[in-house]
C-alpha positions as CSV (number, residue, x, y, z in Angstrom):
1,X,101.9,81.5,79.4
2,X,105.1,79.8,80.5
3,X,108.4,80.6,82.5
4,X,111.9,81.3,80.8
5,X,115.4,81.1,81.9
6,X,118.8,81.0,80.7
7,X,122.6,81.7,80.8
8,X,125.4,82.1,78.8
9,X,127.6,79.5,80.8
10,X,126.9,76.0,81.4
11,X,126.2,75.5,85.6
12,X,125.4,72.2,87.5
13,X,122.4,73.4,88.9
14,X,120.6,74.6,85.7
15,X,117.5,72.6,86.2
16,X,116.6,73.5,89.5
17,X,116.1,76.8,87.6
18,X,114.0,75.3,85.4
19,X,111.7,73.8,87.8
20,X,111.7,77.4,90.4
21,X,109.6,78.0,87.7
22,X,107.1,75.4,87.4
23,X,104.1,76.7,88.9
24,X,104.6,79.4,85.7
25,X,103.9,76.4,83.3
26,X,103.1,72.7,85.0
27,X,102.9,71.0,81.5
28,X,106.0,70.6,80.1
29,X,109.7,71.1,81.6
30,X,111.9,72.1,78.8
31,X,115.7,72.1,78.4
32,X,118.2,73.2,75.3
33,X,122.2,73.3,75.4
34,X,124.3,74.8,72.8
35,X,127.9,75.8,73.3
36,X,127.7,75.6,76.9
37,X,124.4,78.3,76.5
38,X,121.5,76.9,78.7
39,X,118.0,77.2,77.7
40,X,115.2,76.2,79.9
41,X,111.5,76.7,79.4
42,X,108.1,76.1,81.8
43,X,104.7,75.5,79.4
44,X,101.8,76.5,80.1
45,X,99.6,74.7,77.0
46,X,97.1,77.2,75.6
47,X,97.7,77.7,72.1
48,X,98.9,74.4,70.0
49,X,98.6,71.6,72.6
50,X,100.6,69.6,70.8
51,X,104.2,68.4,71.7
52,X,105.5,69.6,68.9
53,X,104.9,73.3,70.2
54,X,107.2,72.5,72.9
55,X,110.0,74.9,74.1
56,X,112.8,76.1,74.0
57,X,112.0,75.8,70.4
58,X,114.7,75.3,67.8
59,X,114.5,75.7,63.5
60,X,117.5,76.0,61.1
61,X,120.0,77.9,63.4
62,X,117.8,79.6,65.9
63,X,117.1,78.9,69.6
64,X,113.7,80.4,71.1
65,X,112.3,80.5,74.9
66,X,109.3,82.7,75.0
67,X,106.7,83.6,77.5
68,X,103.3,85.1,76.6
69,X,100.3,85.3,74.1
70,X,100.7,87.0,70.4
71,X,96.9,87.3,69.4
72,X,97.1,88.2,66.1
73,X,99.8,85.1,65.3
74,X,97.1,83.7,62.6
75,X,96.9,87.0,60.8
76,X,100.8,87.6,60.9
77,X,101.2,83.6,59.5
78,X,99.5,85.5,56.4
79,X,100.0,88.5,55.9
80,X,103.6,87.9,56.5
81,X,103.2,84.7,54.0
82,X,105.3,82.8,57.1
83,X,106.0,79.2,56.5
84,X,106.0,77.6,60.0
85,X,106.2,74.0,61.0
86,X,104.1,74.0,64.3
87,X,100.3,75.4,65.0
88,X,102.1,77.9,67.4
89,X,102.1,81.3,67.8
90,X,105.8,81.0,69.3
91,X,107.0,79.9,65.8
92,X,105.7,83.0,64.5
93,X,108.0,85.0,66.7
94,X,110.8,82.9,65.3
95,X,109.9,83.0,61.9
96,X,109.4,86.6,62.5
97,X,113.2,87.1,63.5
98,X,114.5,85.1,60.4
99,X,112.7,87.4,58.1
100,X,113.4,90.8,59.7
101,X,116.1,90.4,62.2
102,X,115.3,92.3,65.3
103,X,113.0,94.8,63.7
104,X,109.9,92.8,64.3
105,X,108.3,94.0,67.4
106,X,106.2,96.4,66.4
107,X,104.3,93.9,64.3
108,X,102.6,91.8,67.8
109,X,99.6,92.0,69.7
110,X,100.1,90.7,72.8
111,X,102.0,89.8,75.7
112,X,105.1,88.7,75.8
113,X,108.6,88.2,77.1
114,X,111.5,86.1,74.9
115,X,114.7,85.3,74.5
116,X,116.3,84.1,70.6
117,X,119.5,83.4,70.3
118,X,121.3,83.1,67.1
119,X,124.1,80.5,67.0
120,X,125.2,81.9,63.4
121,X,126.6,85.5,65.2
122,X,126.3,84.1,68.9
123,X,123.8,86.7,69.9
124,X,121.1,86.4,72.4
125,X,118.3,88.6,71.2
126,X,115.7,89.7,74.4
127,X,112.3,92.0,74.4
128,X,109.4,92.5,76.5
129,X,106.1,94.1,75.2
130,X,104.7,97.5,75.5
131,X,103.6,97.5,78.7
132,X,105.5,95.1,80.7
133,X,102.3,92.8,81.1
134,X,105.8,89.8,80.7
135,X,108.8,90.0,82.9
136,X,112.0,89.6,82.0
137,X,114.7,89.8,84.7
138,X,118.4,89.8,83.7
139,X,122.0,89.6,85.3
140,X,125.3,91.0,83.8
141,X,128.4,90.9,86.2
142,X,132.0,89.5,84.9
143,X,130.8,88.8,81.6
144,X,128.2,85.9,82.8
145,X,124.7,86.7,81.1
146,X,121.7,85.2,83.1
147,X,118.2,86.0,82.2
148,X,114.5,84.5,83.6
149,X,110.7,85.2,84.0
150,X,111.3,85.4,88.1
151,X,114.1,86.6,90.1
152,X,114.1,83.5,91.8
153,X,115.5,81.3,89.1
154,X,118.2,83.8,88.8
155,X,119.2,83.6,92.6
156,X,119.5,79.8,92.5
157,X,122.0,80.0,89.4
158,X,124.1,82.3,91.0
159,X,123.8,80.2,94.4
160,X,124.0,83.8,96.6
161,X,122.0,86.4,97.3
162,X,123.0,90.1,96.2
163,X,123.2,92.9,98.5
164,X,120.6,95.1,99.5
165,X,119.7,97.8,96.4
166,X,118.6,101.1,99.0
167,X,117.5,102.8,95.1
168,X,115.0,100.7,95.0
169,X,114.0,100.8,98.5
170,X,113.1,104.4,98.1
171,X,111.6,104.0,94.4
172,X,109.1,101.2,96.4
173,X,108.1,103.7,99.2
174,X,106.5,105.4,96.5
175,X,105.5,103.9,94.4
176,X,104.6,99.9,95.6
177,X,107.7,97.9,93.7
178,X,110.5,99.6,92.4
179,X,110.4,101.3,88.9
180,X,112.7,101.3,85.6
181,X,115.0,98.6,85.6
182,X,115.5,98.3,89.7
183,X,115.1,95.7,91.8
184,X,116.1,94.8,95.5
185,X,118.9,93.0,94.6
186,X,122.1,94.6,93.1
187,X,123.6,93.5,89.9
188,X,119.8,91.9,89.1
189,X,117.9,93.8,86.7
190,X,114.4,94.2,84.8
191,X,114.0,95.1,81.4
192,X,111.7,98.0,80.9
193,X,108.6,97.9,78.9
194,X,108.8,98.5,75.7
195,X,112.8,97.5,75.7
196,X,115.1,95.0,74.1
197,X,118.5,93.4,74.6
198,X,121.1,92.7,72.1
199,X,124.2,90.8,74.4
200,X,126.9,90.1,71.6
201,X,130.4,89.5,72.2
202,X,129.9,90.6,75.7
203,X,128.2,93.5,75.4
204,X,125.0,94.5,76.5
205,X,123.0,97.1,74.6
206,X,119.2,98.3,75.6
207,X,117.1,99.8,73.1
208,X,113.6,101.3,73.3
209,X,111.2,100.1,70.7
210,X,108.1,101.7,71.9
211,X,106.5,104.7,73.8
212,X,103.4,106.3,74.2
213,X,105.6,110.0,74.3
214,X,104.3,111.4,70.9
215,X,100.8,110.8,70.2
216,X,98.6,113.6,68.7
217,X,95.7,115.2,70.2
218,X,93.2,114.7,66.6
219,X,90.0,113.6,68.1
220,X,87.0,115.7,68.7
221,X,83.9,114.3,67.3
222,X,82.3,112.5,70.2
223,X,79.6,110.5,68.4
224,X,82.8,108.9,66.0
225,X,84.6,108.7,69.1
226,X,81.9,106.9,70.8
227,X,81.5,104.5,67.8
228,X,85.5,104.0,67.6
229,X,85.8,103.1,71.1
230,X,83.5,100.4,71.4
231,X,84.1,98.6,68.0
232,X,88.4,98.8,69.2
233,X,87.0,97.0,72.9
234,X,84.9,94.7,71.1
235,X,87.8,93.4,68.9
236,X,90.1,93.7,71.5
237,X,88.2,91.1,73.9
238,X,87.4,88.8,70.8
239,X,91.3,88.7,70.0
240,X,92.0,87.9,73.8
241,X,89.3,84.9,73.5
242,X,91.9,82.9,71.4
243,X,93.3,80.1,72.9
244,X,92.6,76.4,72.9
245,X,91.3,76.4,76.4
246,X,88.6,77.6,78.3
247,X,88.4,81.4,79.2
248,X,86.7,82.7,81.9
249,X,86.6,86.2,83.3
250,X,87.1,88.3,86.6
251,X,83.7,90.1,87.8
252,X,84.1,92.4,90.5
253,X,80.9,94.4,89.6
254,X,82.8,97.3,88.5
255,X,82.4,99.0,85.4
256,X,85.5,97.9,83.8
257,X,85.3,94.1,84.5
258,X,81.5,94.0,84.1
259,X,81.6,95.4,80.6
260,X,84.1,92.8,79.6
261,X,82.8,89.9,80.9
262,X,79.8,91.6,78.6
263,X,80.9,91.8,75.4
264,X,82.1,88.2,76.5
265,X,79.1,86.9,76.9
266,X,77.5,88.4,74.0
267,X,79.5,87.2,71.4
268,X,80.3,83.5,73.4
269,X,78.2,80.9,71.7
270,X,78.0,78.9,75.1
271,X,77.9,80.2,79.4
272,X,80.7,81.9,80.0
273,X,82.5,81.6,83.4
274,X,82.9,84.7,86.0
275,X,84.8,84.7,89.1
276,X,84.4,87.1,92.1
277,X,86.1,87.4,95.9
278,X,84.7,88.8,99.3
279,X,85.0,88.8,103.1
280,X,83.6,87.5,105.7
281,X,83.5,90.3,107.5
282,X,84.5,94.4,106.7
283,X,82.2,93.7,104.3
284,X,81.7,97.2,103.4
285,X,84.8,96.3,101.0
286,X,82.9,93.3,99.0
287,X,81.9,93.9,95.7
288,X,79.8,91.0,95.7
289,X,76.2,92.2,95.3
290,X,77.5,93.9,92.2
291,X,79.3,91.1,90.6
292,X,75.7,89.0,91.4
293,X,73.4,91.8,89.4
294,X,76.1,91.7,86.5
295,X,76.3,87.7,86.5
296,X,72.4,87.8,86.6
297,X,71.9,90.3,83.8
298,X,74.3,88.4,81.4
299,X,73.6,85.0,82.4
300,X,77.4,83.9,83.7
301,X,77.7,80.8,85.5
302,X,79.2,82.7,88.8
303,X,81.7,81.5,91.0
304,X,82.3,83.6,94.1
305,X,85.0,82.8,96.8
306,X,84.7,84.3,100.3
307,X,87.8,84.7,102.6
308,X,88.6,85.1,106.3
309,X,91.4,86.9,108.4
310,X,93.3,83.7,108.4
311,X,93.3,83.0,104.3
312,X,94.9,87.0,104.3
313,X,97.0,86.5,106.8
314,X,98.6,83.1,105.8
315,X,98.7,84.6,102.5
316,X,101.3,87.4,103.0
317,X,104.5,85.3,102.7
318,X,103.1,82.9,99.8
319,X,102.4,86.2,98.0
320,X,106.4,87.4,98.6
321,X,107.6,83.9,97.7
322,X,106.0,84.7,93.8
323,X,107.1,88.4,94.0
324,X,110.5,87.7,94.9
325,X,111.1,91.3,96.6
326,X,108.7,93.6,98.3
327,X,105.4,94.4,96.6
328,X,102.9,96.9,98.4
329,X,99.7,96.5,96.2
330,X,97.8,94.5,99.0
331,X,95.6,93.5,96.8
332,X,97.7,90.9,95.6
333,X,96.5,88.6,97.8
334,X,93.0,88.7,97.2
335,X,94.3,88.2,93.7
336,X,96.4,85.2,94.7
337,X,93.2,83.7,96.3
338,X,91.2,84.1,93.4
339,X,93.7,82.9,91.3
340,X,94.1,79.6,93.5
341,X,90.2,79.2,93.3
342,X,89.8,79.6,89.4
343,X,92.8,77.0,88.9
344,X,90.6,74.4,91.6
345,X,88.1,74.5,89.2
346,X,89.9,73.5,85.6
347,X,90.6,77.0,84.1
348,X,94.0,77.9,82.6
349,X,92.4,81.5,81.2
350,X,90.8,84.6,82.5
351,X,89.7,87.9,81.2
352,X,90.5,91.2,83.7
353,X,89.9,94.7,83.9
354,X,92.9,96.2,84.4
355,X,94.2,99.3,82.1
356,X,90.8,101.2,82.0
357,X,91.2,103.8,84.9
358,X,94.5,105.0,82.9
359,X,92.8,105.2,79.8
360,X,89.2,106.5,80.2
361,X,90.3,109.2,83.5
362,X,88.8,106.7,86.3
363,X,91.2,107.8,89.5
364,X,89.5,110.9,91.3
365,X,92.9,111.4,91.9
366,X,93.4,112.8,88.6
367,X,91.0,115.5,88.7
368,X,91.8,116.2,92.6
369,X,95.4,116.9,91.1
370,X,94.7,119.5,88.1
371,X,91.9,121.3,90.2
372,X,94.8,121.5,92.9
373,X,97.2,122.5,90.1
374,X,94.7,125.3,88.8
375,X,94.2,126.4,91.8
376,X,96.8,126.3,94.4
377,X,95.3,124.8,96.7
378,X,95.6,123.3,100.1
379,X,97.4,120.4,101.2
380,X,94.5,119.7,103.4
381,X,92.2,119.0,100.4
382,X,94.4,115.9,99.9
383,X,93.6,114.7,103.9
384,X,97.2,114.9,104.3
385,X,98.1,115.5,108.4
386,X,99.6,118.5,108.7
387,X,102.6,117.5,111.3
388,X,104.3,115.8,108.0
389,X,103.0,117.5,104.9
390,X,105.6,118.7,102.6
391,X,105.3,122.8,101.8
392,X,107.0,122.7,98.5
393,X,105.2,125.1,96.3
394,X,106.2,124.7,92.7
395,X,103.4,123.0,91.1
396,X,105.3,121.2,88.9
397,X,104.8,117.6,87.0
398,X,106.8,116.0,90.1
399,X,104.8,117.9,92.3
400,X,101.2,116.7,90.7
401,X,102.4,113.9,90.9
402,X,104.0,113.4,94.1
403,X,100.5,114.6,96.0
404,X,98.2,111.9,94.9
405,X,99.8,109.6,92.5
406,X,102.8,108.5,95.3
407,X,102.5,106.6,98.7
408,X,105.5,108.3,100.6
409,X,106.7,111.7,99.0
410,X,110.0,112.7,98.6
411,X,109.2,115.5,101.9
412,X,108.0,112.4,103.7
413,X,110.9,110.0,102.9
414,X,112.9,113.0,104.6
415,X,111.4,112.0,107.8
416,X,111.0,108.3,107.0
417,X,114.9,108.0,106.6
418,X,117.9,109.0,108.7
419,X,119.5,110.1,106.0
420,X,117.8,111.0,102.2
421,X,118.8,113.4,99.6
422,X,115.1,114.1,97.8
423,X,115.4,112.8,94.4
424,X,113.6,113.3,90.9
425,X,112.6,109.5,90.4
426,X,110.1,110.8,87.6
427,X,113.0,112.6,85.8
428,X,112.7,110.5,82.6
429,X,109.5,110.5,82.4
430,X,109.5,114.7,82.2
431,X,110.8,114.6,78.3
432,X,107.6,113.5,77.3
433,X,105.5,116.9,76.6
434,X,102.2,116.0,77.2
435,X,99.9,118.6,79.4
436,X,97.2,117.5,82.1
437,X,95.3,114.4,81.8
438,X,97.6,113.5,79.0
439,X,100.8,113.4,80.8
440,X,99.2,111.8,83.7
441,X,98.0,108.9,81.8
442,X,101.7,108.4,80.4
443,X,103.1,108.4,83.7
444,X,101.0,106.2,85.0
445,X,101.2,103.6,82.2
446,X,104.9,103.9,82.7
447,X,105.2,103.4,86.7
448,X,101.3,102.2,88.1
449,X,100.6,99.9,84.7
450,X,104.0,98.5,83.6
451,X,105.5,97.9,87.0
452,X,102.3,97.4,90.2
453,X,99.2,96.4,88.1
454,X,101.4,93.9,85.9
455,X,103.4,92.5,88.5
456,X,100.5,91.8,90.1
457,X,98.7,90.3,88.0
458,X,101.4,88.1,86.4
459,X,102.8,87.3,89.6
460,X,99.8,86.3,91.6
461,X,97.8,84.5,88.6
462,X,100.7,83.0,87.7
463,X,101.5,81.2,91.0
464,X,98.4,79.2,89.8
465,X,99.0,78.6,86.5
466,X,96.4,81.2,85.4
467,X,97.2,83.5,82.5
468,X,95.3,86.4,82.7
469,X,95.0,89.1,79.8
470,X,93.7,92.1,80.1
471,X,91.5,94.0,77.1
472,X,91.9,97.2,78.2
473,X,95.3,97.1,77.6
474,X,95.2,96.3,73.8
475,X,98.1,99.2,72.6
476,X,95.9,100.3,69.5
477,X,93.1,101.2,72.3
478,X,95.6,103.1,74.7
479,X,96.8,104.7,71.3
480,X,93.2,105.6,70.3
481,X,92.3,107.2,74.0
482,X,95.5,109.4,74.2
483,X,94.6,110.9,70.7
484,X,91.2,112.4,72.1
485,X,90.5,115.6,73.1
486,X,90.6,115.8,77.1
487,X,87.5,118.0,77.0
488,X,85.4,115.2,75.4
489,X,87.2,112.5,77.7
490,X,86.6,114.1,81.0
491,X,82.7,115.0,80.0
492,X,80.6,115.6,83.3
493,X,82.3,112.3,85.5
494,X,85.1,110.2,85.5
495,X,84.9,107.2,83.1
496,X,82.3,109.3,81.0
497,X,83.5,107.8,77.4
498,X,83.4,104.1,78.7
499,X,79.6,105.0,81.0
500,X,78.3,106.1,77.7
501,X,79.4,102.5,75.8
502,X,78.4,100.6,79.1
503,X,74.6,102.1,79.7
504,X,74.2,99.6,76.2
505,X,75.4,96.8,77.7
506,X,75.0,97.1,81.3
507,X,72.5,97.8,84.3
508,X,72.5,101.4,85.4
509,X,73.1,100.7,88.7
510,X,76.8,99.5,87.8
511,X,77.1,101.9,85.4
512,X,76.8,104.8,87.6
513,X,77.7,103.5,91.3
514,X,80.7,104.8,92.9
515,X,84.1,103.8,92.0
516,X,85.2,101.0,94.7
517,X,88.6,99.6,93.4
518,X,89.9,96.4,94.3
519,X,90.7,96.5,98.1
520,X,90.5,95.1,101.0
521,X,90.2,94.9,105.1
522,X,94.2,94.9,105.2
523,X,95.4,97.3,107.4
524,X,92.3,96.2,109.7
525,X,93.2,92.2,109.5
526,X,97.2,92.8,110.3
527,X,96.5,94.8,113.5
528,X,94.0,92.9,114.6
529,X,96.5,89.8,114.1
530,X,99.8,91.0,114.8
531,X,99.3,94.1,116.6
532,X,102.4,95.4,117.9
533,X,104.2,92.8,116.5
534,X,103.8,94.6,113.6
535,X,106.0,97.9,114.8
536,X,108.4,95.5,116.6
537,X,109.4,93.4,113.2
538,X,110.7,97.1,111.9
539,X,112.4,97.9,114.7
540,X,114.3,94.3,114.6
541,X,114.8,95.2,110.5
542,X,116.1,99.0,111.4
543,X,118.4,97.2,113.6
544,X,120.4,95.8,111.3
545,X,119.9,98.7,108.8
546,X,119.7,101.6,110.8
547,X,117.9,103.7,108.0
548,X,114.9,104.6,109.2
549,X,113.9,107.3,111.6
550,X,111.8,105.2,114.4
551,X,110.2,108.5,115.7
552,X,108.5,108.9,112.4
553,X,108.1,104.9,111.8
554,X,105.9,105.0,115.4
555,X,103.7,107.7,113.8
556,X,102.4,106.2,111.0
557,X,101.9,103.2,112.9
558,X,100.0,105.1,115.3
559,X,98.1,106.5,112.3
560,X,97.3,103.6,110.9
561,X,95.6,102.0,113.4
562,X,92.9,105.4,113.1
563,X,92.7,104.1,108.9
564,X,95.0,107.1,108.4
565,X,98.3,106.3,106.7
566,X,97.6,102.9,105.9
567,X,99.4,102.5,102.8
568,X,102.4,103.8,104.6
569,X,102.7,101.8,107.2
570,X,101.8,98.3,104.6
571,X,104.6,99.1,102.7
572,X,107.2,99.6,105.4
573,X,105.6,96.2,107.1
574,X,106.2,94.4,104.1
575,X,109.3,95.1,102.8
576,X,110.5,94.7,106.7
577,X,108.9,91.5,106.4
578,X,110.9,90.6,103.2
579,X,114.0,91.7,104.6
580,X,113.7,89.9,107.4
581,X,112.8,86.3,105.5
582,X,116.2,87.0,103.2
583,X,118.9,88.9,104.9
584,X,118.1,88.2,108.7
């Protein structure tokens, strides 16, 4: 795992770029220059310790800086009969490119983000993988070309800081970070999941190279299913176990990171290492207990890491230094935390749950949707308060959508803003003609996986120097789940594929205890520290905006403080916060 950054221009300041991104990969700084083009790479040594795997890597007439993990680089050196130099599976990508020019991508398993430029036609060549687990950030204004792993390393080259992007604003409100290619800061981009680049000649052309649009329902044997399932989660972890380093795992005592931290441990040939957080007080939100009977029945060495108000608290603005913009998910910083801890003690690598909800039907939210799709029902059945709920009746996919799977809906934005137009941020997303379940699982793979649980997790691990890869999210299990039949997926309870694979490996008691998430005493800790410091700091933002009805913001504020509203009033605290630390 590693940080990447360049230009098409030659700049002064090019290096501090480099080292913005340091905390990404502490082991090696390195930097490239061809043609006044400026390469610059972070390492993080996991695969191939050796020097010699160093980046930005150059053969014949090919530059590469590339971020990420391909797992099946071994089998691709193969199969593809690939004659490479180095032990690394960032060769492979290069070797890769000189065989089949861009059309390549399709052929890893992994994570990644890269840039390859080749100096015969002068044409930087960009991607980032199916599900966006890898940023990639770019700039295009007046023909200069910048590109990095954070936005930060992109603000120091251009030695300014954009205005204020109001479409992302609103995307954020919704949805916890901005979706597509937005960000806060006009002119700066992200490329989408699943996306490349070709800038040649100074142009700039985006291509999609993979969806999850127009997979077939041809799965209906439950027992084969069953069978399937497990054998693709078993390789999948196995695959995520290579590395020259030690891997641990994240335990929260949840289904989903117990059962990996299972397999794991079954097919380790020495103790594995699992790592859990909890609180020192709200401790109705620990998971603790859990992760202890899992450790227990597997035999982990366990590691658990408790944190006060204060560690939260002092947490907030480290956690928007790494994001670079607003980002609601306030789990992030028990995530930073953890992260922090599991670096203190040596490890580079850790295995987490993330991508199982989407997959195996784990949200509540997705069955509170359809039955409120199927039968019209009540706003009320959502605990929505009544003074602000929206009374738009056309059940549509927006509308599904907009009542559980959004923070602020477009009806609430309304009131939220002086002055908002509704708009259809799902619109691209309609094309895709799945029904139910199906389409919600795209959806969220497109907005909740690719651009909150990624950024997360990338972001706050990565502040540490912690790669974390996630088995759930293995694209030929995603595949595999969206071809069955949603009769046999939803069963009696949510997660029932996955409980019936984890009551083999697991203790009944986590198998069948309630879903908890990863959360925390947040809204609880900032009022009880700030208090109405909290409304004030919006105020002083909305001053200089003067966006945002104050009538509306005192209400949810008021709300929040009765654990009503919370989320609302988190992300209008934060991005305030933000704005405030940048533009003020």
């Amino acid at each position: 795992m590693c940080g990447i950054v360049g230009c098409n221009y030659k700049i002064d300041n090019f290096y501090k770029a480099i080292e913005l991104l340091n905390h990404r990969g502490p082991d090696n700084l390195g930097f490239y220059e061809y043609k006044n083009h400026q390469f610059g790479h972070t390492r993080l040594s996991i695969i191939d310790l050796n020097e010699e795997a160093n980046q930005p890597m150059v053969f014949d007439d090919v530059i590469i800086t590339f971020n990420g993990e391909i797992y099946n680089y071994k089998e691709l050196i193969k199969d593809e009969n690939l004659k490479c130099k180095t032990k690394s599976d960032t060769e492979v990508i290069l070797r890769l490119y000189q065989k089949y020019n861009i059309n390549f991508l399709n052929k890893l398993e992994g994570m990644f983000s890269f840039c390859i430029f080749d100096k015969k036609d002068e044409t930087f060549f960009c991607a980032r993988d199916r599900f966006g687990k890898k940023p990639f950030y770019y700039y295009l204004k007046n023909n200069d070309f910048i590109f990095a792993s954070e936005i930060k390393s992109i603000l120091s080259i251009l030695n300014t800081t954009p205005s204020l992007n109001k479409d992302a604003l609103y995307q954020y409100l919704s949805f916890l970070a901005p979706i597509e290619d937005n960000t806060f800061y006009k002119d700066i981009k992200k490329l989408p999941a699943g996306h490349f680049i070709i800038f040649k000649n100074n142009q700039l052309t985006i291509k999609k190279y993979y969806d999850l649009d127009e997979i077939k329902t041809s799965r209906n044997n439950e027992k084969e299913i069953l069978e399937n399932i497990e054998e693709l989660l078993i390789n999948s972890v196995k695959k995520r176990l290579v590395s020259d380093v030690e891997v641990a795992t994240l335990l929260s005592g949840g289904i989903d990171s117990s059962l990996t931290s299972a397999f794991y441990a079954k097919y380790s040939d020495k103790q594995i290492n699992t790592f859990c957080i909890g609180y020192d007080e709200h401790t109705h939100y620990s998971e603790l207990p859990f992760a202890r009977i899992v450790s227990k029945h597997i035999n982990s060495n366990h590691n658990e890491l408790i944190i006060q108000r204060k560690d939260f608290i002092q947490t907030i603005d480290k956690m928007l230094e790494h994001t670079d913009e607003p980002f609601a998910d306030s789990a992030s910083i028990p995530t930073y935390l953890l992260s922090e801890f599991i670096n203190k003690k040596g490890i580079k690598v850790a295995l987490s749950g993330e991508g199982s909800d989407e997959s195996f039907l784990g949200y509540d939210n997705y069955f509170k949707m359809l039955d409120y799709y199927k039968t019209e029902g009540s706003e009320e059945e959502f605990n929505l308060t009544k003074e602000w709920e929206f009374n738009n009746r056309a059940f549509n996919k927006q509308h599904i959508y907009q009542t559980c799977g959004e923070t602020f809906t477009e009806k609430q934005k309304e009131k939220l803003f002086l002055d908002y137009k509704i708009k259809d941020h799902l619109k691209n997303y309609k094309k895709c003609n799945y029904d139910d379940f199906k389409w919600l699982t795209y959806v969220d793979f497109k907005v909740w996986i690719a651009e909150v649980l990624m950024t997360k997790i990338d972001r706050m691990s990565m502040a540490h120097s912690l790669e974390l890869r996630a088995p759930f999210l293995d694209h030929k299990l995603v595949e595999y789940m969206l071809s069955v039949d949603k009769n046999i997926k939803c069963g009696n309870t949510n997660k029932y594929l996955l409980k019936q694979i984890a009551q083999k490996y697991l203790p009944k008691e986590i198998v069948h205890r309630q879903k908890k998430g990863f959360s925390s005493p947040f809204i609880e800790w900032i009022h009880e520290e700030y208090k109405d410091e909290i409304l004030e700091k919006i105020k002083l933002v909305n001053k200089e905006l003067n966006i945002f009805n104050e009538d509306f913001v005192k209400f949810i504020y008021n709300e929040s403080k009765e654990k009503r509203f919370k989320q609302h009033l988190w992300n209008i605290y934060i991005f305030s916060r933000w704005f405030e630390k940048v533009y003020l």
